[in-house]
DSSP file (Angstrom, degrees, kcal/mol; ACC not computed):
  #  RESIDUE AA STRUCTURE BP1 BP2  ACC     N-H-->O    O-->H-N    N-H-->O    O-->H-N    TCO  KAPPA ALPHA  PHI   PSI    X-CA   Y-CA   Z-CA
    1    1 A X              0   0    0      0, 0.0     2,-0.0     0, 0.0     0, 0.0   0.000 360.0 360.0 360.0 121.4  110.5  -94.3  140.0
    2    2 A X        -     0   0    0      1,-0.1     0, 0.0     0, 0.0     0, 0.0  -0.372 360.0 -84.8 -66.7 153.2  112.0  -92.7  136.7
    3    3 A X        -     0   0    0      1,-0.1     2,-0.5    -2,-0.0    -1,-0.1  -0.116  39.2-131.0 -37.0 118.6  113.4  -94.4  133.8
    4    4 A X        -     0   0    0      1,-0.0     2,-0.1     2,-0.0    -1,-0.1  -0.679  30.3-124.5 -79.0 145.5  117.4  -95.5  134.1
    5    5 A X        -     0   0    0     -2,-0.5     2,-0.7     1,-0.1    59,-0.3  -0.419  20.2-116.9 -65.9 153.4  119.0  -94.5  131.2
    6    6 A X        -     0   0    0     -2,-0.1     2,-1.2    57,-0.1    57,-0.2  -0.811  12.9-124.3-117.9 142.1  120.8  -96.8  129.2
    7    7 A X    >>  -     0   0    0     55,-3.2     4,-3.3    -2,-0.7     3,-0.8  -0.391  27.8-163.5 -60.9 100.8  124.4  -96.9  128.4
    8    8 A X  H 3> S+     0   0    0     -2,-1.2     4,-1.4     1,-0.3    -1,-0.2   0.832  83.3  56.0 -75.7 -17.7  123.9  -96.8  124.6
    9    9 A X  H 34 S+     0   0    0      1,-0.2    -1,-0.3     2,-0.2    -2,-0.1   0.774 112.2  44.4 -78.5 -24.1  127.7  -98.0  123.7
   10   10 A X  H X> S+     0   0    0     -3,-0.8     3,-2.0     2,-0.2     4,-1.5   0.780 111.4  56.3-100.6 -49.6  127.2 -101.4  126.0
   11   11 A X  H 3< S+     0   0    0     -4,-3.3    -2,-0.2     1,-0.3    -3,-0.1   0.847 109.0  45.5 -53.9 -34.1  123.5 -101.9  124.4
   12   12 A X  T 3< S+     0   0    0     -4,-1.4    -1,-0.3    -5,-0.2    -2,-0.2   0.522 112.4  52.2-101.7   8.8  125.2 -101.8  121.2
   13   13 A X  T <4 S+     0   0    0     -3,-2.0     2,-0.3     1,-0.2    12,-0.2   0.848 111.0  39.9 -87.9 -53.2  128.3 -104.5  122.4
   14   14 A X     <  -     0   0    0     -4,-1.5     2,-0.3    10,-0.1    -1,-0.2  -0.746  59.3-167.1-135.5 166.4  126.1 -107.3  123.8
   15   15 A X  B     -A   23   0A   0      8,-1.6     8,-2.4    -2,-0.3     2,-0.5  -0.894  24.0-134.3-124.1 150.8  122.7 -109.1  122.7
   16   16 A X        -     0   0    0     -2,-0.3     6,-0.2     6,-0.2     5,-0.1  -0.950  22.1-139.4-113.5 126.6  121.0 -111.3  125.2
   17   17 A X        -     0   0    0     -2,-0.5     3,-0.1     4,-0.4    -1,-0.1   0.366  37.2 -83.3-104.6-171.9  119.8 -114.8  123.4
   18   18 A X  S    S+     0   0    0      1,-0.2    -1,-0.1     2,-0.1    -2,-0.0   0.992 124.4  49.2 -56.0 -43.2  116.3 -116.4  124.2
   19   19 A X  S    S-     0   0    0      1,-0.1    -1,-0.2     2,-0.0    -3,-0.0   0.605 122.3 -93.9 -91.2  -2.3  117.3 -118.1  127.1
   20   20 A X  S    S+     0   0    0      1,-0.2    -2,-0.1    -3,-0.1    -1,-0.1   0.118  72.7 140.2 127.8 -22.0  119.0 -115.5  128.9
   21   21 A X        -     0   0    0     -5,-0.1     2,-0.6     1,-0.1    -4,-0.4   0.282  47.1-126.3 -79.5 147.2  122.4 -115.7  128.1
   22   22 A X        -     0   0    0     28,-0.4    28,-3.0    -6,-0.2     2,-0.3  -0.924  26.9-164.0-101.5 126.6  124.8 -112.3  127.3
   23   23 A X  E     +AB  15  49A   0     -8,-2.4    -8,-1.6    -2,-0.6     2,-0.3  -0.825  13.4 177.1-120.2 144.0  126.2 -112.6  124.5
   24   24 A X  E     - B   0  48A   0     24,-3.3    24,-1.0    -2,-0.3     2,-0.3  -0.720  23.1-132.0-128.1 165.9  129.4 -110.4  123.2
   25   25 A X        -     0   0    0     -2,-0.3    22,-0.1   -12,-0.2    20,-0.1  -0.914  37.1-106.5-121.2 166.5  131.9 -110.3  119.9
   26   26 A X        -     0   0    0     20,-0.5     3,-0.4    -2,-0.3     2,-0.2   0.084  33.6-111.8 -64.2 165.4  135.8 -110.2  120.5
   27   27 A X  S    S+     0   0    0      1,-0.1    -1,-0.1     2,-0.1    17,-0.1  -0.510  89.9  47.6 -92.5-179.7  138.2 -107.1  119.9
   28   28 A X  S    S+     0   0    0     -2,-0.2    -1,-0.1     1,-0.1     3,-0.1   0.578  72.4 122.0  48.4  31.5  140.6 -106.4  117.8
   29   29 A X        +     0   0    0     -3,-0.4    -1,-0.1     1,-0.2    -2,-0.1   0.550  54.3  78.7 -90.9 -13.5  138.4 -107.5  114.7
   30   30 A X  S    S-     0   0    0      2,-0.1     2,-0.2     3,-0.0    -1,-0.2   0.746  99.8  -8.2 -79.9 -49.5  138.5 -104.2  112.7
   31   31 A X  S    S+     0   0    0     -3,-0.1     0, 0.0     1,-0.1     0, 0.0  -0.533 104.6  55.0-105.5-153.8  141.9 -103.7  110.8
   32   32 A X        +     0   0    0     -2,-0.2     3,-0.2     1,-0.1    -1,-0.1   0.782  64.0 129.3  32.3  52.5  145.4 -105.6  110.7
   33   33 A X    >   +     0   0    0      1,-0.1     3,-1.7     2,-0.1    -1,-0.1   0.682  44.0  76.0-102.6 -32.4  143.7 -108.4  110.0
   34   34 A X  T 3  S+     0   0    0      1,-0.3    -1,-0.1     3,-0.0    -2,-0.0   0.852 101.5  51.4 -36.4 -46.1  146.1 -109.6  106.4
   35   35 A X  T 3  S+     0   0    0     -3,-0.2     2,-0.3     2,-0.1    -1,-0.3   0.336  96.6  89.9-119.8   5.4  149.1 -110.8  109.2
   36   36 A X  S <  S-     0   0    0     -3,-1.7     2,-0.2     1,-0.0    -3,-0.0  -0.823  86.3-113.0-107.6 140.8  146.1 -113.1  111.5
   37   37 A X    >>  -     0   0    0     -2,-0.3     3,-3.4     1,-0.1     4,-2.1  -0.504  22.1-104.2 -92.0 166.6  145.8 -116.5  110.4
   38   38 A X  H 3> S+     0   0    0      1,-0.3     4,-2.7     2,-0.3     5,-0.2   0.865 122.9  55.4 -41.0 -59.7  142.6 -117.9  108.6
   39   39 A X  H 34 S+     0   0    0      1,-0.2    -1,-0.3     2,-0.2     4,-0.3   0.702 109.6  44.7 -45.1 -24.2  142.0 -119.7  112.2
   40   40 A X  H <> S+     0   0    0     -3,-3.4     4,-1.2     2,-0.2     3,-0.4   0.793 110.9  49.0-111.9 -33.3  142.1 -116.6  113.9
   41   41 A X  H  < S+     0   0    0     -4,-2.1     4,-0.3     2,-0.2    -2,-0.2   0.897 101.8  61.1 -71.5 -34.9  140.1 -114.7  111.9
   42   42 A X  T >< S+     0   0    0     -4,-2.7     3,-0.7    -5,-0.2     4,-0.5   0.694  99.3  64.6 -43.1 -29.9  137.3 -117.2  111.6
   43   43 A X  G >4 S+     0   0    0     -3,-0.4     3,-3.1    -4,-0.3     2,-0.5   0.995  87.3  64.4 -67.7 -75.8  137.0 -116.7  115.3
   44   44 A X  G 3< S+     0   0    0     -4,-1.2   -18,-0.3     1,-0.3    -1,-0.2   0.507  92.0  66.6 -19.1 -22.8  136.0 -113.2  115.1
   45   45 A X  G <  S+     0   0    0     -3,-0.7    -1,-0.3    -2,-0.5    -2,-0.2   0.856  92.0  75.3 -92.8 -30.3  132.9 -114.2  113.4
   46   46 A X  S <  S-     0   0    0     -3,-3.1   -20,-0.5    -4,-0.5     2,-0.3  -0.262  74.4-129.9 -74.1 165.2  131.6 -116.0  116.4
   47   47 A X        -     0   0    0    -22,-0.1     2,-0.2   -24,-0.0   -22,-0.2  -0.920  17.3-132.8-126.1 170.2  130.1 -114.6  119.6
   48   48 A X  E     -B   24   0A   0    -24,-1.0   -24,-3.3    -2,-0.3     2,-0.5  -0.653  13.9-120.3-115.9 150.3  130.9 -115.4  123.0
   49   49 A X  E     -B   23   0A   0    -26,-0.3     2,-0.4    -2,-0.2   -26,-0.2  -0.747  32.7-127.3-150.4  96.3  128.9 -116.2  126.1
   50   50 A X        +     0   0    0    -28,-3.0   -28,-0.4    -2,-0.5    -1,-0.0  -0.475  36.6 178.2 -79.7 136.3  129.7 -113.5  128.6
   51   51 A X        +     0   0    0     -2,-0.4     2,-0.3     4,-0.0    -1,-0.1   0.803  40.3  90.3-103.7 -39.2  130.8 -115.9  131.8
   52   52 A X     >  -     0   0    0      1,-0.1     4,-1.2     2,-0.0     5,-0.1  -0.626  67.0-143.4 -90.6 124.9  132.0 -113.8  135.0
   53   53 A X  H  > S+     0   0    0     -2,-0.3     4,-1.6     2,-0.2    -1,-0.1   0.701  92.3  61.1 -84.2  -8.3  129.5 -113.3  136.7
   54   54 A X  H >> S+     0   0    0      2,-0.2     4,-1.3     1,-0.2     3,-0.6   0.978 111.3  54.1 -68.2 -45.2  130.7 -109.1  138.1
   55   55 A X  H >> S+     0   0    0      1,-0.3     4,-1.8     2,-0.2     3,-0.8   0.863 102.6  49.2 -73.7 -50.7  130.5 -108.6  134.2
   56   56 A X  H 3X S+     0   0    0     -4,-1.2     4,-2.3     2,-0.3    -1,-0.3   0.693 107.9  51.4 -66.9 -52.1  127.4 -109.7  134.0
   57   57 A X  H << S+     0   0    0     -4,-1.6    -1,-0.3    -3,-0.6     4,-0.2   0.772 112.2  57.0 -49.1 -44.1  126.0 -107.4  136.9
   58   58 A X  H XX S+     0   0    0     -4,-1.3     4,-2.7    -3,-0.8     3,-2.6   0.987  98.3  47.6 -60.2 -74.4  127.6 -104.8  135.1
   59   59 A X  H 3X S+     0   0    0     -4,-1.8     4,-2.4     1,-0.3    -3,-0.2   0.828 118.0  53.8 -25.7 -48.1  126.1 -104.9  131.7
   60   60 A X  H 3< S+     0   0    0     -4,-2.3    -1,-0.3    -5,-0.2    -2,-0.2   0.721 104.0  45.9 -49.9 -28.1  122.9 -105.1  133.8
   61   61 A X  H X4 S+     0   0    0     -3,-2.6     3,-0.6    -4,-0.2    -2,-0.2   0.863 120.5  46.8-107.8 -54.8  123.2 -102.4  135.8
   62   62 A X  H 3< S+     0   0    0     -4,-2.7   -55,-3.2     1,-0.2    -2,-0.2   0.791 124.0  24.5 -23.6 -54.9  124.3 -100.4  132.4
   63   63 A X  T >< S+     0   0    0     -4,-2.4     3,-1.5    -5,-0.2    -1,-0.2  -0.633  73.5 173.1-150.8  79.6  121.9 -101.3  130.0
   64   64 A X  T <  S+     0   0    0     -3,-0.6    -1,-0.1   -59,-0.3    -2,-0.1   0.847  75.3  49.9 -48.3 -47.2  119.0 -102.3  132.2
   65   65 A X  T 3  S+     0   0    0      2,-0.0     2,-0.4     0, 0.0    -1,-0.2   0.266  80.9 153.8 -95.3  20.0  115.9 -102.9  129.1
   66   66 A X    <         0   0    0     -3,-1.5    -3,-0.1     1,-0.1   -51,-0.1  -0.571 360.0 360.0 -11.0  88.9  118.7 -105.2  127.4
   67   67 A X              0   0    0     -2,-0.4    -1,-0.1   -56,-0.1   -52,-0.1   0.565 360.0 360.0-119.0 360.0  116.7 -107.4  125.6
């Protein structure tokens, strides 16, 4: 069987933690940020725990040697 390639733009979105988990950051984090309140920007700094599990199938099937 050859290598799949990976979908290098989804390798570089989400990180997968020790235990398995996919882990993502939000959008819209990059400019207009002045007019978002202190709460909302604070959010951006966390990441999120990708949940549905067709996204999840996807990302796999993207960027198979995720690690």
């Amino acid at each position: 069987m050859p290598k799949i390639k990976t979908h290098k733009a989804t390798a570089k979105r989400f990180k997968v933690t020790g235990t398995g988990k996919i882990m993502r950051l939000k959008g819209r984090r990059s400019h207009l940020r002045r007019r978002k309140s202190k709460r909302v920007q604070r959010s951006f700094d966390r990441t999120f725990e990708v949940k549905t599990k067709g996204e999840k199938a996807r990302i796999k099937r993207l960027a198979p040697y995720l690690k």
